[in-house]
Structure formats: structure tokens, C-alpha cells
DRENZAPA-804589 format. One line per 5 residues: number of its first residue (from 1); for each residue x, y, z of C-alpha. Coordinates in Angstrom, 2 decimals. Layout:
REM residues N
NUM = X/Y/Z; ...
REM end
This chain:
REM residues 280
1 = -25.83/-11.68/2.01; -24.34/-14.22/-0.95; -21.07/-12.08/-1.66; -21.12/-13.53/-5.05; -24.62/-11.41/-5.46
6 = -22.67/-8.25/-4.58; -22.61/-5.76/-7.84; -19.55/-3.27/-7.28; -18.49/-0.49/-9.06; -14.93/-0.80/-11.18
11 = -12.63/2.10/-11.44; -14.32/2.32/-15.32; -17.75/3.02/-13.76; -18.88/-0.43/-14.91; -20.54/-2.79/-12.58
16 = -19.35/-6.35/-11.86; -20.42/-9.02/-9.86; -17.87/-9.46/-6.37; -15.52/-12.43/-7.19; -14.11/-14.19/-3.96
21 = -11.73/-15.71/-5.64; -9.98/-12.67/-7.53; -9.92/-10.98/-3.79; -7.96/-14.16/-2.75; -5.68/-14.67/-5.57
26 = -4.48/-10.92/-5.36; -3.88/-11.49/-1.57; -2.20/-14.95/-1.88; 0.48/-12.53/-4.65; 1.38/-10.89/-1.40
31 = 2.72/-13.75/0.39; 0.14/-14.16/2.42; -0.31/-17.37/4.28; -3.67/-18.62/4.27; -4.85/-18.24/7.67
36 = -4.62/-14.30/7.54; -6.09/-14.53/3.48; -8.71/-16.41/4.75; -9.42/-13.71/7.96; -9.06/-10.69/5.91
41 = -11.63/-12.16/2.89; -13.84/-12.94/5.91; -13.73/-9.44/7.34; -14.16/-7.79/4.11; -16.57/-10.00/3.08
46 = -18.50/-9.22/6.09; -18.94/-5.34/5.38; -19.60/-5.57/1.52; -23.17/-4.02/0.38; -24.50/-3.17/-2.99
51 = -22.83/-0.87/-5.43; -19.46/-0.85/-2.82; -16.07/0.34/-4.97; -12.91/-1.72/-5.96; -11.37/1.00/-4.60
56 = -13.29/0.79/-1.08; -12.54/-2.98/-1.15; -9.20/-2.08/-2.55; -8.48/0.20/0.79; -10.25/-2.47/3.43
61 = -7.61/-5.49/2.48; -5.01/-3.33/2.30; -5.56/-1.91/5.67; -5.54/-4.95/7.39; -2.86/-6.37/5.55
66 = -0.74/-3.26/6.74; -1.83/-3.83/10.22; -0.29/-7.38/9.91; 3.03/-7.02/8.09; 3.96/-3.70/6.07
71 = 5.59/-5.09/3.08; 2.46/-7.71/2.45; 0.94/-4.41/2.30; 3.19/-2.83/0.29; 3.19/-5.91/-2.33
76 = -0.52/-5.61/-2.46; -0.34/-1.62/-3.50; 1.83/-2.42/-6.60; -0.50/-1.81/-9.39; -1.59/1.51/-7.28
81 = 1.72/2.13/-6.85; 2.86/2.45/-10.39; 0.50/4.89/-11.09; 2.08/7.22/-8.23; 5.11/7.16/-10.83
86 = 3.25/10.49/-13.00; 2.48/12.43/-13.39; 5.24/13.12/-16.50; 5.67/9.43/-17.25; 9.55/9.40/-17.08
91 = 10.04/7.38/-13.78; 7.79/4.63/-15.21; 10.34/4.90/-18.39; 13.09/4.13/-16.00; 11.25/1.62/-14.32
96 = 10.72/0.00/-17.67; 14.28/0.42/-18.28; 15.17/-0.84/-15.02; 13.07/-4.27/-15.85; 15.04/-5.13/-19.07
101 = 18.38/-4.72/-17.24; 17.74/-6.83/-14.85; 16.60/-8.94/-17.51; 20.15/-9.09/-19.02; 19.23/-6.16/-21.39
106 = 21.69/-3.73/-22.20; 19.57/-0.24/-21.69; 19.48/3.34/-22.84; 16.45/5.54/-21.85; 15.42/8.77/-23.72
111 = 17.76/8.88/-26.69; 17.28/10.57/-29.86; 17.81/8.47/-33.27; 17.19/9.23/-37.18; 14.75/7.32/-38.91
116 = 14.27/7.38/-42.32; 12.16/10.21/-42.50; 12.53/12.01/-39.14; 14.49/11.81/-35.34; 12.53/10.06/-32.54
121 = 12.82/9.97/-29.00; 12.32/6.71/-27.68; 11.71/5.90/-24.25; 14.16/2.79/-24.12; 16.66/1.02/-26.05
126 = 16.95/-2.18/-24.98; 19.79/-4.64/-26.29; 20.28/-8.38/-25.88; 22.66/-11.23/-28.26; 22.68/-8.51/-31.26
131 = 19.43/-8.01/-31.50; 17.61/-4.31/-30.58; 14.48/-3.32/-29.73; 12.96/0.06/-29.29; 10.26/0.61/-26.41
136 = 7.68/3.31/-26.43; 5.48/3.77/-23.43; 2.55/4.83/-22.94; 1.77/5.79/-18.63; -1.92/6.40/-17.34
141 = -1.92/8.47/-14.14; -5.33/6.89/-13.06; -7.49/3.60/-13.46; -9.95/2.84/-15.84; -7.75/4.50/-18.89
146 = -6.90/1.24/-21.26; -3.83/1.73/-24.24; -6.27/2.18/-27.38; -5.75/1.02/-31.20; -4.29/4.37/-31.78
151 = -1.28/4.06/-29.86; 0.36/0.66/-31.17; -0.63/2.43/-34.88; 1.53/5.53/-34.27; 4.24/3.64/-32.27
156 = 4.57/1.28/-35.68; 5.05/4.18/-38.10; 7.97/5.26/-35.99; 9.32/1.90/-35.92; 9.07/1.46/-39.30
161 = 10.77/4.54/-40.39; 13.92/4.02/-37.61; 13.85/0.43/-39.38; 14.13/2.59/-42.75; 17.23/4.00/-41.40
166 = 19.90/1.13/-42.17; 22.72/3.37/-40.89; 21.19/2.59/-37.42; 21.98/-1.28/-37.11; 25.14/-0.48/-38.88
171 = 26.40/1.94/-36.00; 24.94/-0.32/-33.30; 26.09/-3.12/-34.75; 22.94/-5.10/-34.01; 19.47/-6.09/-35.79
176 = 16.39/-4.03/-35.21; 14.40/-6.68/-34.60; 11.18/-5.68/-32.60; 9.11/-2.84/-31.60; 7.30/-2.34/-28.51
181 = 4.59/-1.08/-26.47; 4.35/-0.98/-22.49; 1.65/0.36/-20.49; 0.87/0.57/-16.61; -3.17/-0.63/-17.92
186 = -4.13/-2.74/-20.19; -4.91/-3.05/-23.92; -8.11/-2.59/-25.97; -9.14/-5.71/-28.03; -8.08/-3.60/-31.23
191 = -5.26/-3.02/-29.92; -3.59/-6.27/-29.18; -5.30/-7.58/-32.28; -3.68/-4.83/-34.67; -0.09/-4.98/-32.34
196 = 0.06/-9.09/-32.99; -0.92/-8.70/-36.55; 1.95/-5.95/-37.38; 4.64/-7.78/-35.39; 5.03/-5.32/-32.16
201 = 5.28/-7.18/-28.44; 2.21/-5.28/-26.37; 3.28/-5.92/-23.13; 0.71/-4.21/-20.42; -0.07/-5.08/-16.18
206 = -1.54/-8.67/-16.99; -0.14/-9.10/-20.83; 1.26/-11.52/-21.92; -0.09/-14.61/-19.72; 1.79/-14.83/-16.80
211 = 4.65/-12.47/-17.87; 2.93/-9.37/-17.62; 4.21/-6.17/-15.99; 2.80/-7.94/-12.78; 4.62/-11.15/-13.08
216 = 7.74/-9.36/-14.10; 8.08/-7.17/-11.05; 7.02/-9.94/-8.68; 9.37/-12.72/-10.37; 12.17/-9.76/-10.22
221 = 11.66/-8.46/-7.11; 11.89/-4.37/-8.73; 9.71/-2.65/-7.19; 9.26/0.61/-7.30; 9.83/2.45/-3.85
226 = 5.59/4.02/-4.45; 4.93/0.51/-2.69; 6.55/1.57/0.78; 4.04/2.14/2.94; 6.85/4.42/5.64
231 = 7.70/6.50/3.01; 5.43/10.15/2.66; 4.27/11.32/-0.73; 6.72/14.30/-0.17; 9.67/11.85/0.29
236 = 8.39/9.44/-2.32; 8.27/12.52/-4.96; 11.94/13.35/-3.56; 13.25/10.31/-4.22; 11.99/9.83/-7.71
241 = 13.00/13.37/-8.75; 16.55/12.26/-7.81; 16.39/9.17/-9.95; 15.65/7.08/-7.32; 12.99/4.56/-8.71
246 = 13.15/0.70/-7.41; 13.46/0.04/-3.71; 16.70/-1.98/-4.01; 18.82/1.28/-5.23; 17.82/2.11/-1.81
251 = 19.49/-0.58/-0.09; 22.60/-0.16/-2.11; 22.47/3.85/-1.32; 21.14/5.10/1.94; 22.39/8.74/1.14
256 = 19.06/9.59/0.46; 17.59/8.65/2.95; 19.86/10.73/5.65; 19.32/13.61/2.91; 15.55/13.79/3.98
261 = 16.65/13.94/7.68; 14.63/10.71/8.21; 16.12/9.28/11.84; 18.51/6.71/12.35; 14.74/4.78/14.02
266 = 12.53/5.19/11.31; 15.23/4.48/8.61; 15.95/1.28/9.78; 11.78/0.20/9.32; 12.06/1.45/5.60
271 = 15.33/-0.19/5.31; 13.32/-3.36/6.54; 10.52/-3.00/4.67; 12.35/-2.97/1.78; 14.63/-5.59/2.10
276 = 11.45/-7.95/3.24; 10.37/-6.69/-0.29; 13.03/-7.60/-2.42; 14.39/-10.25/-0.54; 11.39/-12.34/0.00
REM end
């Protein structure tokens, strides 16, 4: 069978034609040399048929990438693992938060301010050479949801009323100078065209080019500790509702770790795992 004659099923229910080279770029993002790329395309290629799921696919490479080396695995699960953030949304607000800082932003996540009108909540402050910028975002718990129009449109108003509110650079002692959205999926068409026409930064998994969410984590090395593979869901869960939401505050603090009675065996293959992670 021609794999490029293969129609699979995306997590949208939409059909698309199998693309060899998409399966290979998101491997070679691991780390992957090309030998084992080049074996695992073969292998999956081998057992595709008609109407076979992303997700099936999705589950094939990454069980023979786990096989080989853990945290190739655990690179490969990233977009699947932010979505193990939910289900509330907050740990992916830290995780956003996290980002900036280790951008050289200067962060504050969840704080109440006055706009003109009315207070707001926003997800993160972030703060850089005077200039400020509130982030709103917006978490989908499972594939196939995309960030409509409607959601850069109500994030605006609220900008533009905390904009309204002079007394707020005055206190901070900075410029408001952009709003913006962040989401775990991707935009709709409208909604990158309205967000670029009205001045807000849409930034989503694969937006902007090459400095996406994707490109962020990978060029940061933050990732969030849903990629281990050695970690349970009970532990992961654990761990996030203590705060605990990129791998490397793991490194730096192995309390928690010894709080979940892991042993002193399996500890050290998480602690390895990770540090192949963030370290690579």
C-alpha cells in the first residue's frame, strides 16, 4: 500500500491524507537520530490501513520511541501532555507564566486589577524594559477544540477598559503596551485575522512561525512534568496540585518526590529522565 494513499481520521473527525514527512519531522523534534526515525516510520508505516487515527499512529511512534529512550518519548508526548494540565486551566496559566520568566519577564499570575469600567482577573502579568502586557488564556482539555473569533473579541474589551484605567501604568510604573491571547490549540482564521487587525499577539501550539508554544518549550527546555513517561497520573495530579508544573523545579526540589514514597531506585530514572529532558 502507497502510505501517501492512506486517508486517516484527525482528532476533528476530518479525514486527511497520511503525510510521511509530518510523521518524520515530529520525530526528528525529539532528538531522534535518523537511523531509529527512519525504523520507527518504517514500522508504522508498515501497519497503516484505511481510515487508521492520529491518535492510533500517535500511540504506535510513541511506543517504540519509549522502548528506545524514555525522554525521546517523553519529548514526543508534549502537545498531549499539555492537555493533561486541566482540567481547571490554572497549571497551564503557570506554565504560561513560567515561559515568560524564563524569557526575562517579570511575572504575576492571577491578579485582580481595575479597569475603567470594571476589575479583571488576568491570568498573567508579564513585565519586561517598562513595558506590560496582560495575558489571558484560553486551555482546551482535548484535541480538535480551536480558540474561535469570540475569544480574542472579549479578551480586547477587557484590555481596552484596563488600558482606560491610567492609574494602572501610573502605579506600575510601566506602559500597557499589548494584550494577549495563548492557547494549548490553535486559532480559527477569524480569529488571527480579527487579533492582528486590533493589535493583540495570538500566540497558540504552532503560532507565530517558528515561535509557537512548541518552539518555545523546546528552545527553553520547560517542560511540563505531564511529559514523564515514570511518573503515574496519580503522582502527576499530585505534583501539579502542589504547584509543581515544569520538570526542572523537580531537579531543584526532590522533596516531592520522597513525599510520594517513590524509592530511592525509581527516583533516580525520573530524576534521569528529566534531566535528559531539560538538559539535552
Amino acid at each position: 500500500m502507497n502510505a501517501s494513499s492512506v486517508d486517516i481520521i484527525k482528532s476533528s473527525g476530518d479525514y486527511v491524507k497520511f503525510s510521511l514527512e509530518k510523521l518524520r519531522s515530529s520525530l526528528k523534534r525529539t532528538g531522534a537520530d535518523n537511523t531509529l526515525v527512519e525504523t520507527i516510520i518504517e514500522t508504522v508505516v508498515g501497519e497503516l490501513y484505511q481510515g487508521i487515527s492520529t491518535k492510533e499512529i500517535y500511540n504506535r511512534a510513541f511506543a517504540l520511541l519509549k522502548k528506545k529512550k524514555s525522554y525521546l518519548a517523553s519529548k514526543y508526548k508534549l502537545k498531549n501532555a499539555i492537555y493533561e494540565l486541566g482540567p481547571t486551566g490554572f497549571p497551564f496559566e503557570r506554565f504560561v507564566g513560567a515561559i515568560l520568566k524564563y524569557s526575562g519577564y517579570n511575572i504575576e499570575v492571577g491578579k485582580i486589577i481595575q479597569g475603567k469600567c470594571v476589575k479583571h482577573e488576568i491570568d498573567v502579568i508579564a513585565t519586561k524594559n517598562n513595558e506590560t502586557h496582560i495575558i489571558e488564556c484560553k486551555f482546551h482539555g482535548e484535541q480538535g477544540l480551536n480558540c474561535n473569533v469570540k475569544i480574542p473579541l472579549y479578551i480586547n474589551s477587557r484590555y481596552q477598559d484596563v488600558k482606560a484605567n491610567g492609574d494602572f501604568n501610573l502605579e506600575n510604573n510601566t506602559i500597557l503596551s499589548k494584550g494577549w491571547v495563548v492557547t494549548n490549540t490553535r486559532f480559527t482564521e477569524d480569529a488571527l485575522v480579527y487579533g492582528n487587525c486590533v493589535g493583540l499577539y495570538l500566540l497558540s501550539w504552532d503560532c507565530p512561525k517558528n515561535n509557537g508554544l512548541k518552539d518555545r518549550i523546546d528552545r527553553l527546555r520547560l517542560y511540563p512534568i505531564t511529559v514523564s513517561t515514570l511518573l503515574s497520573n496519580r503522582e502527576k495530579q499530585f505534583l501539579l496540585s502542589r504547584d509543581v508544573v515544569l520538570c526542572r523545579e523537580l531537579i531543584g526540589d526532590v522533596f516531592y518526590l520522597d513525599h510520594l514514597g517513590i524509592s530511592d531506585t525509581r527516583k533516580q530514572k525520573i530524576l534521569n529522565e528529566i534531566k535528559q529532558l531539560c538538559n539535552q
